[in-house]
DOSEFI-534629 format. One record per residue (C-alpha): residue in one letter; z, y, x; residue number from 1. Coordinates in Angstrom, 1 decimal. Example, Ala and Ser with C-alpha at 12.3 -4.5 7.8 and 13.67 -1.06 7.14 Angstrom:
2
+----+--------+--------+--------+-----+
! aa !     c3 !     c2 !     c1 !   i !
+----+--------+--------+--------+-----+
!  a !    7.8 !   -4.5 !   12.3 !   1 !
!  s !    7.1 !   -1.1 !   13.7 !   2 !
+----+--------+--------+--------+-----+
***
This chain:
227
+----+--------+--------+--------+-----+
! aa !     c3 !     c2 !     c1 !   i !
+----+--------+--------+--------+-----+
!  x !   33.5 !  152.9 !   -5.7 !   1 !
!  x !   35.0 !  150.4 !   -8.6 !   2 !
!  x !   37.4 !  149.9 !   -5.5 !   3 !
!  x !   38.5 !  153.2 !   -4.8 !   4 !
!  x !   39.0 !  154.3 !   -9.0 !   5 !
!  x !   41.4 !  151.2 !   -9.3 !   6 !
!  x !   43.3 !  151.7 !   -6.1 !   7 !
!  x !   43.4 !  155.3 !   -7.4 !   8 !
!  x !   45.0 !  154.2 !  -10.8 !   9 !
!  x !   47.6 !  151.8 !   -9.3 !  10 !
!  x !   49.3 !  155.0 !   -8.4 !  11 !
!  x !   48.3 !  157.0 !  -12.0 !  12 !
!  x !   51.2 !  156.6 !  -14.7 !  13 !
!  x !   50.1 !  158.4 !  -17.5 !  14 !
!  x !   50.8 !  161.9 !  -17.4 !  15 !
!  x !   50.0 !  163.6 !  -14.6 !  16 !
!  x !   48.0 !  162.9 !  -11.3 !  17 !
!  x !   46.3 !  164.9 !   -8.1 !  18 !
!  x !   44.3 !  163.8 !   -6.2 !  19 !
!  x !   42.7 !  165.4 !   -2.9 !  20 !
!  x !   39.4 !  165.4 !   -1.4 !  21 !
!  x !   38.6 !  166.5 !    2.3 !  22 !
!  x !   36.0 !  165.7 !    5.1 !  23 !
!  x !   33.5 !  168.1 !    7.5 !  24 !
!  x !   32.1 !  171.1 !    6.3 !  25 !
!  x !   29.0 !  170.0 !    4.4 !  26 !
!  x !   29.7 !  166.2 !    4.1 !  27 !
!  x !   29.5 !  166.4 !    0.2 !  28 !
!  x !   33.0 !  167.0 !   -1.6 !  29 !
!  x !   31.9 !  169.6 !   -3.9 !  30 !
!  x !   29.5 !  166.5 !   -5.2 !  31 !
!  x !   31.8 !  164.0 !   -4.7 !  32 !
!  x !   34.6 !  165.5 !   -6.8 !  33 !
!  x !   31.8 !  166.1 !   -9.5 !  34 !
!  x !   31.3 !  162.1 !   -9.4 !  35 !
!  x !   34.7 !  161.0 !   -9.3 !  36 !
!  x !   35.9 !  162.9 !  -12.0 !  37 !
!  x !   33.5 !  161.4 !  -14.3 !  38 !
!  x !   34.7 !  158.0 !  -13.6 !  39 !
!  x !   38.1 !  158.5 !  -15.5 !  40 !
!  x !   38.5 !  157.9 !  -19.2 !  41 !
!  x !   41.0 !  161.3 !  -19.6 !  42 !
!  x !   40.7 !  164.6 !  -18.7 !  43 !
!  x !   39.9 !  165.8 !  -15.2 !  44 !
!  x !   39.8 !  169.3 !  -13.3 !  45 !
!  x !   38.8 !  170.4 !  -10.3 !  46 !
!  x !   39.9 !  173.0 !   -7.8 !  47 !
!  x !   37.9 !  173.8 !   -4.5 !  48 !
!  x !   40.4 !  175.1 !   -1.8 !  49 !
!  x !   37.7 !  177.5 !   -1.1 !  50 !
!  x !   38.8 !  179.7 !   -4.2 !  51 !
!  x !   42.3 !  180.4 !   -2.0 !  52 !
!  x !   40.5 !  181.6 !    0.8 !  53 !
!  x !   41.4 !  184.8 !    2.2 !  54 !
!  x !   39.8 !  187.9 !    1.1 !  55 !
!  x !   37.2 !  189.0 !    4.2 !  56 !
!  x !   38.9 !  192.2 !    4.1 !  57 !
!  x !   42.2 !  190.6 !    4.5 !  58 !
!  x !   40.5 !  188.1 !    7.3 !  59 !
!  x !   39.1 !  191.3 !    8.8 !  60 !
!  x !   42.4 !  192.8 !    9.3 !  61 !
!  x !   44.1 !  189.9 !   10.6 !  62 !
!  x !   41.2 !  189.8 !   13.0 !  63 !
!  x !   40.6 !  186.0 !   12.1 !  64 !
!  x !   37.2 !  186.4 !   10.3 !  65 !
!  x !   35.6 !  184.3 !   12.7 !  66 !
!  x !   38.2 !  181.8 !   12.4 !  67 !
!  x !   37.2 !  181.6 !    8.3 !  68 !
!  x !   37.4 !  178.1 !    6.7 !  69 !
!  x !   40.6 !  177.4 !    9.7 !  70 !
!  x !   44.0 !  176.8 !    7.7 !  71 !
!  x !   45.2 !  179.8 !    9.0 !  72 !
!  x !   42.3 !  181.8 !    6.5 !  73 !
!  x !   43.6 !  180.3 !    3.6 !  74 !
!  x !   46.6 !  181.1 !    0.8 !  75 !
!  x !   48.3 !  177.4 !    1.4 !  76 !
!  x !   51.6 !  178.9 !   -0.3 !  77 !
!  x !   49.4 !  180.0 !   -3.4 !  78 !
!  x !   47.6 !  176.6 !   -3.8 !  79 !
!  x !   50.6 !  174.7 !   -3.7 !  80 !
!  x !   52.7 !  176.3 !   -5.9 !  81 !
!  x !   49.9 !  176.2 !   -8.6 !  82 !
!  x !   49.8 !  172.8 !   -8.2 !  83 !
!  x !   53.7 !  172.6 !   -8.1 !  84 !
!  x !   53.4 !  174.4 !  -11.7 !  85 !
!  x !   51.0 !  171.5 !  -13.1 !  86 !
!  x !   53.9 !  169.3 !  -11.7 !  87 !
!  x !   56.2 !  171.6 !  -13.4 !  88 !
!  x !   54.7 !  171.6 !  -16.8 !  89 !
!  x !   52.6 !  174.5 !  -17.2 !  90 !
!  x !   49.7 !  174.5 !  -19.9 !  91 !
!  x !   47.9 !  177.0 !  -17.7 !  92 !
!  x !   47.5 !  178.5 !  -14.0 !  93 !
!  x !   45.3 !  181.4 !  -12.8 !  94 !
!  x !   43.6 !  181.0 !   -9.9 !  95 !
!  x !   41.0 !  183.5 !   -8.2 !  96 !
!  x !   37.3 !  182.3 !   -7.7 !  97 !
!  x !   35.0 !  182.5 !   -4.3 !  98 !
!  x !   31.9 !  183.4 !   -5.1 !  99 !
!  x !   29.2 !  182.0 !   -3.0 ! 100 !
!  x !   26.5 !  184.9 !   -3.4 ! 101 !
!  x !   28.6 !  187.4 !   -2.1 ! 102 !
!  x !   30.7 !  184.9 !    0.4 ! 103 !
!  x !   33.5 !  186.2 !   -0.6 ! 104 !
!  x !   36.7 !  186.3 !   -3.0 ! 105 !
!  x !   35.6 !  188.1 !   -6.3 ! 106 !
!  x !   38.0 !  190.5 !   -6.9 ! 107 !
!  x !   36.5 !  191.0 !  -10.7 ! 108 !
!  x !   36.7 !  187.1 !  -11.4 ! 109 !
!  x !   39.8 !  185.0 !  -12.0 ! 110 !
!  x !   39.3 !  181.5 !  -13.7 ! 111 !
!  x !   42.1 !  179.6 !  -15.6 ! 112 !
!  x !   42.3 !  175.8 !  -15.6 ! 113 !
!  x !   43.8 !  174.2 !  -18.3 ! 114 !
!  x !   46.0 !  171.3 !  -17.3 ! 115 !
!  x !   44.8 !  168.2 !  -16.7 ! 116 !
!  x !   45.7 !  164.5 !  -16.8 ! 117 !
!  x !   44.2 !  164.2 !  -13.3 ! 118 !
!  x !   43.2 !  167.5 !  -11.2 ! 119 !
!  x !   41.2 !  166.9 !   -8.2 ! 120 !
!  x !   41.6 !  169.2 !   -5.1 ! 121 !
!  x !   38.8 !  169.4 !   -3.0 ! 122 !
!  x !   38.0 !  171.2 !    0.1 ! 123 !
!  x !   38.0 !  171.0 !    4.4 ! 124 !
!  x !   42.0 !  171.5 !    4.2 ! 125 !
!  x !   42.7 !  169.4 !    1.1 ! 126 !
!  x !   44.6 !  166.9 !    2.6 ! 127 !
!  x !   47.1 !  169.2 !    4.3 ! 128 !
!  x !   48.4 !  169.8 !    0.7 ! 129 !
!  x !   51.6 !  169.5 !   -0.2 ! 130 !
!  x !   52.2 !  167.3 !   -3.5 ! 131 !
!  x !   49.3 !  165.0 !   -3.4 ! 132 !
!  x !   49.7 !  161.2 !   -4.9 ! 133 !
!  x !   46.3 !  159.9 !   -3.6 ! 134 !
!  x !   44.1 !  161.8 !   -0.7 ! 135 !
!  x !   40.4 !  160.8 !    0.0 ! 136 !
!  x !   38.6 !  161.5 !    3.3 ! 137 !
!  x !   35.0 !  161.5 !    3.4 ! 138 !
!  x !   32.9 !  161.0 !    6.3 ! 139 !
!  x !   29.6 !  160.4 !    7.7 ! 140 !
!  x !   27.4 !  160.3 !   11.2 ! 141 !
!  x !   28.0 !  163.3 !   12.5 ! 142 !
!  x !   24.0 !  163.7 !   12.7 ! 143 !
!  x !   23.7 !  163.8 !    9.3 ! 144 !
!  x !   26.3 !  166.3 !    8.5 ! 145 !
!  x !   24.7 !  168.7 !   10.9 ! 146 !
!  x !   21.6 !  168.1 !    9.3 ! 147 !
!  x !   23.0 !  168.7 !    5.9 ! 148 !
!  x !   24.0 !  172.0 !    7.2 ! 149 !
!  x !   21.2 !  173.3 !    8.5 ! 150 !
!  x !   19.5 !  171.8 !    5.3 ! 151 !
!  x !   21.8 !  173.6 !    3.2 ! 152 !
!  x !   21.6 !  177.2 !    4.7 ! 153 !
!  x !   18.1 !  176.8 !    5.3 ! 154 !
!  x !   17.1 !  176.8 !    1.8 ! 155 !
!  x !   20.2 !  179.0 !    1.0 ! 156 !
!  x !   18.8 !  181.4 !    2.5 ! 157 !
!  x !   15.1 !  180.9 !    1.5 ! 158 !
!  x !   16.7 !  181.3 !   -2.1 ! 159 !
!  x !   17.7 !  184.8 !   -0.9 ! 160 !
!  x !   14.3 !  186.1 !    0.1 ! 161 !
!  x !   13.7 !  188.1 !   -3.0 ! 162 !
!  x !   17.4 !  189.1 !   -3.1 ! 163 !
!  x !   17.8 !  192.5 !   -1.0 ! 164 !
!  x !   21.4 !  192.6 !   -2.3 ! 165 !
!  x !   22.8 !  189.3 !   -0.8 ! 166 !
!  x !   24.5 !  188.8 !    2.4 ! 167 !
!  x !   21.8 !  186.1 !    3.6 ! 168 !
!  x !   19.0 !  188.1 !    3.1 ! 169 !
!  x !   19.1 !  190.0 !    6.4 ! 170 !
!  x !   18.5 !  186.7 !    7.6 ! 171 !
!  x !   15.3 !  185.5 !    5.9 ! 172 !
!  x !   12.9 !  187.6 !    8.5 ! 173 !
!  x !   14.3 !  185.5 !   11.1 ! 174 !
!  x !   11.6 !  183.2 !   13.0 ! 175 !
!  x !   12.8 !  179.8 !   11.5 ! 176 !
!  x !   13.2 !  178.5 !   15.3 ! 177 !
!  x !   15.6 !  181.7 !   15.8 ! 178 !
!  x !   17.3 !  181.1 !   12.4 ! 179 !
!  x !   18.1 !  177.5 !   13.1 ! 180 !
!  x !   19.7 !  178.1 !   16.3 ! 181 !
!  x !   21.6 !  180.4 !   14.9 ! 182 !
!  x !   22.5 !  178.4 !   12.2 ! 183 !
!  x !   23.6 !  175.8 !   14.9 ! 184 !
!  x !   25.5 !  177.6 !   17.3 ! 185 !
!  x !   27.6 !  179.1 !   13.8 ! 186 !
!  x !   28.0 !  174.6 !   13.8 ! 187 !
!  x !   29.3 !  174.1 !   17.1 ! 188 !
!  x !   31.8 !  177.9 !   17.5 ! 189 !
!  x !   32.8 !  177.6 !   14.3 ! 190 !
!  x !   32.4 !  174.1 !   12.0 ! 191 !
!  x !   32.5 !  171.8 !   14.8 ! 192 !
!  x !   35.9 !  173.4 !   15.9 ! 193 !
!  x !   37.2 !  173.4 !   12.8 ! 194 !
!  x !   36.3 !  169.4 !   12.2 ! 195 !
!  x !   37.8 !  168.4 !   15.6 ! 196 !
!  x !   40.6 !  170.4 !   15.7 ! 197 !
!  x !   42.1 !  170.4 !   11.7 ! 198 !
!  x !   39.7 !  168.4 !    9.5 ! 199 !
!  x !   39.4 !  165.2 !   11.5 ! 200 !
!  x !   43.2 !  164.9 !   12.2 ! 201 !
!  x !   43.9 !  165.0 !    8.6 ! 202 !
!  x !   42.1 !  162.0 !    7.8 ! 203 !
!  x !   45.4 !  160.1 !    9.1 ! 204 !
!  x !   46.5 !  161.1 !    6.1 ! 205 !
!  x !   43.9 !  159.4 !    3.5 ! 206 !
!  x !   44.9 !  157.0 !    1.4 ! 207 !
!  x !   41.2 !  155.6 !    1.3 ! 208 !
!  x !   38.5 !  156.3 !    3.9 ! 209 !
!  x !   34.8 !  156.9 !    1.9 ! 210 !
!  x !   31.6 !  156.6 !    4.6 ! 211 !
!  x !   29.0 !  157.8 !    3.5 ! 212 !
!  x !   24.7 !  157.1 !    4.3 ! 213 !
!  x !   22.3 !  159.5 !    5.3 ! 214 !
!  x !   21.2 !  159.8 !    1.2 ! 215 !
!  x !   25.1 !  161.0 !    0.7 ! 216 !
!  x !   25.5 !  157.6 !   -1.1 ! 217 !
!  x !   28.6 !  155.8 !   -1.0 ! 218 !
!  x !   28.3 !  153.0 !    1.6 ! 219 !
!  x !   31.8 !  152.0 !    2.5 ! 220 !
!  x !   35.4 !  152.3 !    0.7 ! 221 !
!  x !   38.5 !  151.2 !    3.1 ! 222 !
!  x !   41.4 !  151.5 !    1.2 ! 223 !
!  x !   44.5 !  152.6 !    3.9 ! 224 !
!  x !   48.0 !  150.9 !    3.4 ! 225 !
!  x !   50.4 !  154.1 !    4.0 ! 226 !
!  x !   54.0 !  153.4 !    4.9 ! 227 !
+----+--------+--------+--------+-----+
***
């Protein structure tokens, strides 16, 4: 890690920096933005690209719901200019919010970041940003990403047992046999797609390659010499 945060500050001169985060659905960015932002001595923000998502309405209409989490569901123009604005100067931006519970845009919920000495963008299309000074990739076996997954909506959905209101809890009568492979086969149409076809080609793109063990632990940095 010490070798990623100074390859990282080579490139920082003072004022103002981004930084991008991307890797496979479930890999850990979300928690690996949280960890790198507390390694810097000024302020830091982050943005997940999943607040730019399309609304489900709008993916509905476009008939690309199924495709959600794709580039082509997200607000790409938005994102960048807001970080073009940063660029530009601007104290503040305002930028809507996805809200897990209801897996979905919140149309009641805007948040406003502040500008920061160093905003970190983090999410499966990070790294097909525009106006980035230093992209990370994260990866990991891809047997333990899967099992992340199923990890992650397992208890996810567990959480919503007591929760008639939430989108997941339709699913918590499932048989958990029947609930895992349907978690899995959402993996292989959808996540695994989206890895091979978008995610995994950006990684050309990294300025540093993180691997990651099974514990989500940092196991290897490989700093990339970009022309």
């Amino acid at each position: 890690m010490n070798t990623l945060i100074a390859d990282l500050l080579k490139k920082y001169d003072g004022t103002f920096m981004t930084v991008g985060i991307a890797g496979s659905v479930a890999v850990g960015k979300s928690t690996f933005a949280s960890l790198l932002a507390k390694q810097f001595d000024v302020t830091t923000a982050i943005i997940s690209t999943d607040d730019f998502l399309m609304s489900n309405a709008l993916l509905t209409e476009k008939d690309i719901f199924n495709e959600k989490g794709f580039p082509q569901t997200y607000d790409l123009v938005r994102l960048n200019q807001v970080i073009r604005d940063f660029y530009d100067g601007h104290e503040t931006v305002t930028i809507p919010q996805y809200n897990q519970e209801i897996a979905d845009i919140d149309p009641k919920q805007l948040q406003t970041i502040t500008r920061p000495k160093i905003l970190i963008v983090e999410g499966v299309v990070a790294l097909q940003l525009m106006h980035l000074d230093y992209k990370i990739y994260l990866e990991a076996d891809l047997n333990d990403i899967k099992a992340w997954y199923l990890s992650r909506t397992l208890e996810m959905t567990a959480l919503a047992k007591a929760d008639p209101t939430s989108w997941r809890y339709q699913y918590t009568k499932m048989p958990l046999g029947d609930l895992t492979d349907l978690v899995m086969q959402t993996w292989d149409e959808t996540n695994q797609v989206n890895l091979e076809k978008f995610i995994l080609p950006s990684r050309q793109y990294a300025n540093a390659i993180v691997q990651l063990n099974q514990y989500h632990d940092v196991q290897q940095v490989t700093i990339k010499n970009l022309q």
